[in-house]
C-alpha positions in Angstrom: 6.4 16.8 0.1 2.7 17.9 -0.7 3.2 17.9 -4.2 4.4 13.9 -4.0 1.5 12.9 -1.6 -0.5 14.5 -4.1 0.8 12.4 -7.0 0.4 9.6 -4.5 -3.8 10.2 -4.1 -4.0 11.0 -7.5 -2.4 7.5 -8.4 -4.3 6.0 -5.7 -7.5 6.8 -7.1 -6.4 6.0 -10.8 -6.1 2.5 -9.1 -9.0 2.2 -7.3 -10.7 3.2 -10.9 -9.0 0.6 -13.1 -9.9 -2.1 -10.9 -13.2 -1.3 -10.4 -13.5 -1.2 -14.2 -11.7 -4.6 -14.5 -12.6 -6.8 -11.8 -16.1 -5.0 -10.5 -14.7 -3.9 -7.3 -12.0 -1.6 -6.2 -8.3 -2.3 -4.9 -8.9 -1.5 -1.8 -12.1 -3.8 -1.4 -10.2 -6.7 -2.8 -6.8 -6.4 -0.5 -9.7 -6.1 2.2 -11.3 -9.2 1.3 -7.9 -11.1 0.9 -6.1 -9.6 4.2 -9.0 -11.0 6.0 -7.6 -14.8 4.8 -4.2 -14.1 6.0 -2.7 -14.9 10.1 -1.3 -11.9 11.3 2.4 -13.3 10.8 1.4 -13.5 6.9 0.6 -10.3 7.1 3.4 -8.7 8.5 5.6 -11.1 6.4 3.9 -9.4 3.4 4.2 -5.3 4.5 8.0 -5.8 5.0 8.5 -7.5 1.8 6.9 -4.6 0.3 8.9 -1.9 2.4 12.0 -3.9 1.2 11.2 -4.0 -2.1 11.1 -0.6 -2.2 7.0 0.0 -2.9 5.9 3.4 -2.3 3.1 4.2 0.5 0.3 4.0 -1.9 1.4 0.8 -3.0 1.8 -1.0 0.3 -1.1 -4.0 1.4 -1.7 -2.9 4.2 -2.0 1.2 5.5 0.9 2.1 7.2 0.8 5.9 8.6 3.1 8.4 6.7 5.6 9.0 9.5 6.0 5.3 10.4 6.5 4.4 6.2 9.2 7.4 6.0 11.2 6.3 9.8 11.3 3.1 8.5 13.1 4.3 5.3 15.5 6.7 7.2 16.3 3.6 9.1 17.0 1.4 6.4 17.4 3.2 3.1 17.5 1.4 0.1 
């Protein structure tokens, strides 16, 4: 479990660093900027298409906390 969050951070930061690079701010700054356009209902709309989809926690648009991402693929595995 460590060992995969790790990978996780580690390929979070990769991301944050290629976008940076490529569009002259982060990932995380530009979901920020665009989550701020969306209702609430968009929003949610848009995580569970994620979770369906199968996206892993670092991937998600919005944070989701690491018990609620891995209960919610007990519940509904793949």
């Amino acid at each position: 479990m460590e060992a995969l969050q790790m990978a996780e951070v580690k390929e979070f930061e990769e991301r944050e660093e290629r976008y940076l690079q490529l569009y002259g701010e982060t990932w995380s700054e530009m979901t920020k900027r665009r989550s701020q356009q969306l209702t609430p209902e968009q929003k949610r709309a848009r995580q569970l298409a994620a979770l369906q989809e199968g996206a892993e926690i670092s991937e998600l648009p919005y944070d989701m906390e690491p018990d609620e991402y891995y209960d919610y693929h007990a519940d509904y595995p793949g």
